[in-house]
N, C-alpha and C positions, 0 to 999 in steps of 0.2 A: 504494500500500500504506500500510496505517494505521505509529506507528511502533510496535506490538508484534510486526507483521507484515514489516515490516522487520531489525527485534533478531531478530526468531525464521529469519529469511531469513541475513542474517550469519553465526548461530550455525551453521546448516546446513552455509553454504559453507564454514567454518573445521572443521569435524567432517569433511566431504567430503575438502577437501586431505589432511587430517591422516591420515585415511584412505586414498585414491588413492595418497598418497608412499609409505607406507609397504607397501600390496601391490603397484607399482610395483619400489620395490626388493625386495621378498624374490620378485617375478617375476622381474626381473634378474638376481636369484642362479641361482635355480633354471632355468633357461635358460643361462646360463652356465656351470652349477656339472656338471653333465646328463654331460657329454660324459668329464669329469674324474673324475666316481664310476663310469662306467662304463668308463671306461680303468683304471680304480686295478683297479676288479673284476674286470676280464676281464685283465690284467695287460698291457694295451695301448693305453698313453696314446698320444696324437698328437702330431706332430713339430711342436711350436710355428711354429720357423722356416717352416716349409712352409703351418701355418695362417698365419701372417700376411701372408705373399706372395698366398697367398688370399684374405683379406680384403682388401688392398690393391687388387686388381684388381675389385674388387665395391664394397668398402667405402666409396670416395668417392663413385660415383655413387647409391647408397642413401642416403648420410648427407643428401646433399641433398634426393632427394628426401622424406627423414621430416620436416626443418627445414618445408618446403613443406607438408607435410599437417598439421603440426602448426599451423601458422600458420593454413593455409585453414579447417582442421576443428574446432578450437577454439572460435572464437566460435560457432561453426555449432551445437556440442554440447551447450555451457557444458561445468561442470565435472563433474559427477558423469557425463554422458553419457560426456564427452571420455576419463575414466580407466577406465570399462568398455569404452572401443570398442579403447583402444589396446593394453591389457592382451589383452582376447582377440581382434583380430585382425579380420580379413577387413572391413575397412573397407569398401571404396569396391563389394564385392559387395554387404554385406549390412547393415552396419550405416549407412553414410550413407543410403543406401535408404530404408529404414526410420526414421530418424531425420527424415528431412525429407519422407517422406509424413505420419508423424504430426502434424508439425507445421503443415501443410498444413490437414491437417483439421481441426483443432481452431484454425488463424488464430491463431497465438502466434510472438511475434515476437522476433524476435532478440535477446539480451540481456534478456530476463527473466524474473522467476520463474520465469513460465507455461512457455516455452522449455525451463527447467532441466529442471523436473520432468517434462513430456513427454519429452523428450531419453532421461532418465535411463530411465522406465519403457520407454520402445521400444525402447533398447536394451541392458536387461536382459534385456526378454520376447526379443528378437530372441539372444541367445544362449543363453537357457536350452533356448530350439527346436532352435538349432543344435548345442546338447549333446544334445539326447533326439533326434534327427536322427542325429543322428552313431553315438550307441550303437545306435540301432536296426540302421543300415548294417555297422556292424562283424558284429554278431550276425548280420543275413542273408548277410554277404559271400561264404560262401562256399556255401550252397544256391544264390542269385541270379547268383553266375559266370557259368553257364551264357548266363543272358538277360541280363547286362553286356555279355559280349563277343562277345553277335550282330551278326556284321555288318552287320544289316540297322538297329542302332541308333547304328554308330559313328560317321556322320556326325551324328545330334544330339549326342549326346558333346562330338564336335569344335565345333560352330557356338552349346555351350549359355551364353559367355560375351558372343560377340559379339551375339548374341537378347536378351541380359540388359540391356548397355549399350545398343543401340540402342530396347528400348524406356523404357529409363529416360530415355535423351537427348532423344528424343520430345516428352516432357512439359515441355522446357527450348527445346525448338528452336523450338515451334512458337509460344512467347510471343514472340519476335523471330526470325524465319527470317532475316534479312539478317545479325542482327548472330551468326547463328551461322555460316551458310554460308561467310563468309567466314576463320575459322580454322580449319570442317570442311574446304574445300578445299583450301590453302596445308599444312595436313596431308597432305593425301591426295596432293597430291602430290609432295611434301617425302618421305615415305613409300615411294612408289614410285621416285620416283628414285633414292632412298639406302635401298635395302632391309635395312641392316643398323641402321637406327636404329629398328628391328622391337626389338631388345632393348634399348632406353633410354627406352622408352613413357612410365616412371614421369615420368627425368627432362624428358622433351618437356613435361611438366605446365609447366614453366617457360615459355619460351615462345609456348604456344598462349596460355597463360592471359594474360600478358601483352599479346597480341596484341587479343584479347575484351574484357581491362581498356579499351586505350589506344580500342580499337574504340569501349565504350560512355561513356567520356568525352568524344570527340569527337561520340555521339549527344546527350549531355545536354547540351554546350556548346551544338549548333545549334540547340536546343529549346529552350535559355534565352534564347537570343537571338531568336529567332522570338518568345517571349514576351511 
């Protein structure tokens, strides 16, 4: 980049944060604040003590896992991507997706400009959809009831996440099958043996990922050395 393209690059990023921070916290409020105006309203606030016993039993294994996505998805998004995805949500369905087929197509690479600004537009368009998506749903929800809850569609229903991940994973598996097989399996069956670690999926990100990291270090060390 020339350096007016540069200055003009900087000035973006610093308008971005500035921006991000600040509907980041008035998100925070408003999410927060939610439960408390509607307690005051309905004249049936929540019993603190009992919410944070609740939290507490949820809260630490979440907390890690966000530190963890914050960290993987970050560079992955830059910034203006990273503060749209987190703000609204549904990350690793729709917006990671999304964000790194864009970037895919278009051959822009980590950590620059090119990266921001795709990042950013794919995962604007990508919730602006899933706002006109969602209104649409709400407004059929209840003519469509009917052909919702046919049994003959509940089993796509049930299998419409794990379709979604296996052909996203696909696209990733098949550029190193070895180096993937080997954290898919120690999974699957880690999984099965301990069938209750069915509800800590997020936190297993730790682990697996780990596992893939030390996997393809050990690949690149023998290839440097064959070298």
């Amino acid at each position: 980049m020339t350096n007016n393209h540069e200055a003009y690059y900087e000035k973006y990023l610093k308008s971005t944060h500035r921006l991000g921070r600040a509907v980041s916290v008035l998100t925070l409020i408003l999410l927060l604040g939610a439960p408390f105006v509607i307690g005051a309203v309905l004249g049936a606030m929540p019993d603190m003590q009992a919410a944070a016993k609740g939290f507490l039993s949820v809260g630490l294994v979440w907390t890690v896992s966000s530190v963890v996505e914050f960290l993987v998805y970050t560079p992955m998004l830059g910034a203006g991507g990273s503060y749209l995805a987190f703000i609204t949500g549904n990350l690793i369905n729709m917006k990671i997706p999304c964000a790194v087929n864009a970037k895919e197509l278009v051959d822009a690479k980590t950590g620059t400009a090119e990266n921001e600004v795709i990042s950013t537009l794919s995962i604007a368009a990508s919730s602006l959809v899933t706002i006109l998506v969602l209104a649409v749903g709400v407004l059929l929800m209840i003519p469509l009831q009917p052909v919702l809850q046919s049994p003959a569609l509940q089993p796509a229903f049930a299998n419409v996440v794990p379709a979604l991940f296996g052909a996203m994973a696909y696209k990733y598996f098949r550029k190193s099958p070895m180096l993937s097989l080997v954290p898919l399996t120690v999974m699957t069956v880690l999984f099965t043996l301990v069938p209750s670690l069915t509800s800590s999926t997020s936190f297993m990100i730790i682990p697996s990922g780990a596992l893939a990291i030390a996997l393809a270090y050990i690949k690149y060390r023998r290839t440097a050395k064959e070298a």
